[in-house]
C-alpha positions as CSV (number, residue, x, y, z in Angstrom):
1,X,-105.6,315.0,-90.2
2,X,-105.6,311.4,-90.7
3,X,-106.2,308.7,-88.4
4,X,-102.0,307.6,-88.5
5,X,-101.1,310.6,-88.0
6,X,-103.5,311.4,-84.6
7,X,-102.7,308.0,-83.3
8,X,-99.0,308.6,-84.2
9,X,-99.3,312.0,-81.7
10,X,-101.4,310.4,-79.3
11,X,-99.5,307.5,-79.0
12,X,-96.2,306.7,-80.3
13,X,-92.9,306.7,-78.8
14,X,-94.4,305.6,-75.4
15,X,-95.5,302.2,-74.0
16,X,-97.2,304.0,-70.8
17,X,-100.5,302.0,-69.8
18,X,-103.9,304.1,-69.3
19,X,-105.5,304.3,-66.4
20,X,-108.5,302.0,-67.4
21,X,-106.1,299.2,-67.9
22,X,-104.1,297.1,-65.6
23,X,-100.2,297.2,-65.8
24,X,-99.7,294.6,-67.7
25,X,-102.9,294.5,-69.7
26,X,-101.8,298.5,-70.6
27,X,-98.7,298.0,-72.0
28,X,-100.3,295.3,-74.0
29,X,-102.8,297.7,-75.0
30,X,-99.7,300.0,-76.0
31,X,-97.8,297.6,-77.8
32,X,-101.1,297.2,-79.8
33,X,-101.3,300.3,-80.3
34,X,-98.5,301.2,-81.8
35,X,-98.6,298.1,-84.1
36,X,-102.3,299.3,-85.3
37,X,-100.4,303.1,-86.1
38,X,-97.7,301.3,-88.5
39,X,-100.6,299.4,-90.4
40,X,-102.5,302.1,-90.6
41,X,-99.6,304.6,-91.9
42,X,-98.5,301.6,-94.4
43,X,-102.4,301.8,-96.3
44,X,-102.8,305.4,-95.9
45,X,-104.1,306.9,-99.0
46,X,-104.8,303.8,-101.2
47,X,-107.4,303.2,-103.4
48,X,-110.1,300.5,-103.9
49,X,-108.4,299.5,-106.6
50,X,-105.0,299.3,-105.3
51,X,-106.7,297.8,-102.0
52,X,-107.8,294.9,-104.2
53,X,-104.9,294.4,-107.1
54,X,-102.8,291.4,-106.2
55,X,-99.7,291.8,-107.7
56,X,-98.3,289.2,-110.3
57,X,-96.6,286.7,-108.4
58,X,-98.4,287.3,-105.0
59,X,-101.2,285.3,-103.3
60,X,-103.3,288.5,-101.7
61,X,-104.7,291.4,-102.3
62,X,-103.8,294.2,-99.5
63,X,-107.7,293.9,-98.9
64,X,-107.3,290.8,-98.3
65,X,-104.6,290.8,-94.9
66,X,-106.4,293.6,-93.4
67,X,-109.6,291.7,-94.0
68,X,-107.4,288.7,-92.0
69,X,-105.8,291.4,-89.1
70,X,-109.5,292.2,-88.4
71,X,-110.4,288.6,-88.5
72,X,-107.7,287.2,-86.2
73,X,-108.9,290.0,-83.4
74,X,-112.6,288.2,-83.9
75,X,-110.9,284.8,-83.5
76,X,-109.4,285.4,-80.5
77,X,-111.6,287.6,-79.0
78,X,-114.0,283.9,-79.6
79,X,-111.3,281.5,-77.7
80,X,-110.5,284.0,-75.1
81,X,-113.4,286.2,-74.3
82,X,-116.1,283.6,-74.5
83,X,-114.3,280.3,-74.5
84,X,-115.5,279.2,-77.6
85,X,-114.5,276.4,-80.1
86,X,-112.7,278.0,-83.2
87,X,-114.7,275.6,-85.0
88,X,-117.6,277.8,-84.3
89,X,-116.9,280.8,-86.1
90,X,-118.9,281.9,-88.9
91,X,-118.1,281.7,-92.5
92,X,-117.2,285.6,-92.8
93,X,-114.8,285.4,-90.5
94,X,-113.1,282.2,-91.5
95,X,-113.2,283.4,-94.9
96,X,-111.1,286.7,-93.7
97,X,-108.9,284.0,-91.2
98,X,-108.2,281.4,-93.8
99,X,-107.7,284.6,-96.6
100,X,-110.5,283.5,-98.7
101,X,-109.4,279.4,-98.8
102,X,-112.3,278.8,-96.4
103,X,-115.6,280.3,-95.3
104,X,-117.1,283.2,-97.5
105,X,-114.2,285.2,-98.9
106,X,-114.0,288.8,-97.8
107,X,-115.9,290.7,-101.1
108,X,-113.6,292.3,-103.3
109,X,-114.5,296.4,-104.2
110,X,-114.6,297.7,-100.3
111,X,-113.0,301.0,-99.5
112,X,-110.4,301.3,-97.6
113,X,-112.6,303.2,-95.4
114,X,-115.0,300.5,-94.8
115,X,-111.8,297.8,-94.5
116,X,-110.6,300.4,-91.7
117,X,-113.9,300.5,-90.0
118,X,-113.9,296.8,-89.6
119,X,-110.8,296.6,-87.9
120,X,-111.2,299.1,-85.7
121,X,-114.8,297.6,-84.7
122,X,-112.6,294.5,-84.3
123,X,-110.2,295.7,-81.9
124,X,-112.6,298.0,-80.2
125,X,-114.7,295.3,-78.8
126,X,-111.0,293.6,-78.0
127,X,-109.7,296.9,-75.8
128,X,-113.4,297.3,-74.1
129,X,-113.3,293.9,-72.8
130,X,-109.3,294.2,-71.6
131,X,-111.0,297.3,-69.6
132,X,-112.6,294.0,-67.7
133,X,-109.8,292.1,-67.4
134,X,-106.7,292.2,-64.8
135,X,-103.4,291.2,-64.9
136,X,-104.6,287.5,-63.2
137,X,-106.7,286.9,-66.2
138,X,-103.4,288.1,-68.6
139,X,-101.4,285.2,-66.9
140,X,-104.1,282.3,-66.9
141,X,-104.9,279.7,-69.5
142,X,-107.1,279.9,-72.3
143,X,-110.8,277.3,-71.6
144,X,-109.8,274.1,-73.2
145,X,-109.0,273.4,-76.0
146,X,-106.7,275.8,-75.8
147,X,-105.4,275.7,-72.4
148,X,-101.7,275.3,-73.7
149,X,-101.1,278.9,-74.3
150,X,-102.4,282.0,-71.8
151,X,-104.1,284.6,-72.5
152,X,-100.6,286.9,-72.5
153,X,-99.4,284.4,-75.6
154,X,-102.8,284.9,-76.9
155,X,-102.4,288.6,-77.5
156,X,-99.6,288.6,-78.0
157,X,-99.7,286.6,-81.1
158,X,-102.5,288.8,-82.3
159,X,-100.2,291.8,-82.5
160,X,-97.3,289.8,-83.9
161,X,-100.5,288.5,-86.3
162,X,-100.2,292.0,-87.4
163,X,-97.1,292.7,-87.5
164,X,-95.9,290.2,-89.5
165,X,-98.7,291.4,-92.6
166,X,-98.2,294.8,-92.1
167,X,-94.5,293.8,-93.2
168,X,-96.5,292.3,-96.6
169,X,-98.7,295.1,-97.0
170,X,-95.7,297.4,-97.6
171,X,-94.4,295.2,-100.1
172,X,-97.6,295.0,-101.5
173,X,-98.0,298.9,-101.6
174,X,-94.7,299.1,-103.8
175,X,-96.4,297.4,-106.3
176,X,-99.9,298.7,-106.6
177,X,-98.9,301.9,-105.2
178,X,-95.3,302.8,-106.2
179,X,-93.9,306.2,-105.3
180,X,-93.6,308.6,-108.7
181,X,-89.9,309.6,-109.2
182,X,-89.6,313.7,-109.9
């Protein structure tokens, strides 16, 4: 069974918080969830090589925006968990922020197995630390200098993040991957 399809049975259809999250933080987590399941279903099966073609005409590989999904968890997880500067990160992960125009470029040739296990180390570390958070710290600001948006906002804008290149992914997958007609 593949990992879409066991999150899809464990999870979708249903924003109900787990216990080891607080109501607010949980249906977060959820919503997180569910976006992670859609990703995941929209790479499912593809090769290294398809992982890495970018299509005539397009700017990224699909390698490339999971390589960025995995890196916007880190950059947050910086700014909001440990109140650093963004200006601190390291060169990996502004290369996978900035999609290779910055930093040290995600490497070209990785699995989509070893892409996968990146992002779910990423958000991993993001879920255990929401384990130590409440719905107080959901609602408060982020440390300066990015005390304009809350932590809420934050997340929020991580899944949307997502969202928004899982949408590209699956019009990258017609054209590295496209369905055979019978």
């Amino acid at each position: 069974m593949s990992r879409a399809t066991t999150l899809h049975s464990e999870r979708a259809y249903r924003i109900e918080p787990e216990s080891q999250y607080t109501p607010q933080i949980g249906a977060l987590v959820e919503m997180m969830n569910y976006t992670r399941l859609t990703t995941l279903q929209a790479v499912e099966g593809l090769t290294t090589e398809q992982v890495d073609t970018v299509p005539e005409g397009f700017g990224n590989s699909i390698g490339m925006l999971l390589a960025h999904i995995a890196a916007v968890d880190r950059v947050y997880q910086m700014m909001s968990f440990e109140g650093r500067d963004f200006g601190e990160m390291d060169g990996a992960i502004m290369g996978g922020l900035s999609m290779g125009q910055q930093g040290t470029p995600p490497p070209t040739g990785q699995s989509l197995d070893t892409l996968l296990a990146e992002l779910d180390a990423a958000r991993k570390l993001t879920l255990d630390t929401f384990t130590t958070k409440d719905d107080d710290w959901l609602a408060s600001r982020l440390p300066a200098p990015y005390d304009d948006m809350n932590q809420h906002w934050a997340w929020f804008h991580v899944m949307e993040d997502e969202v928004s290149h899982r949408g590209q992914i699956r019009i990258l997958r017609k054209h590295v991957a496209p369905k055979k007609k019978e």
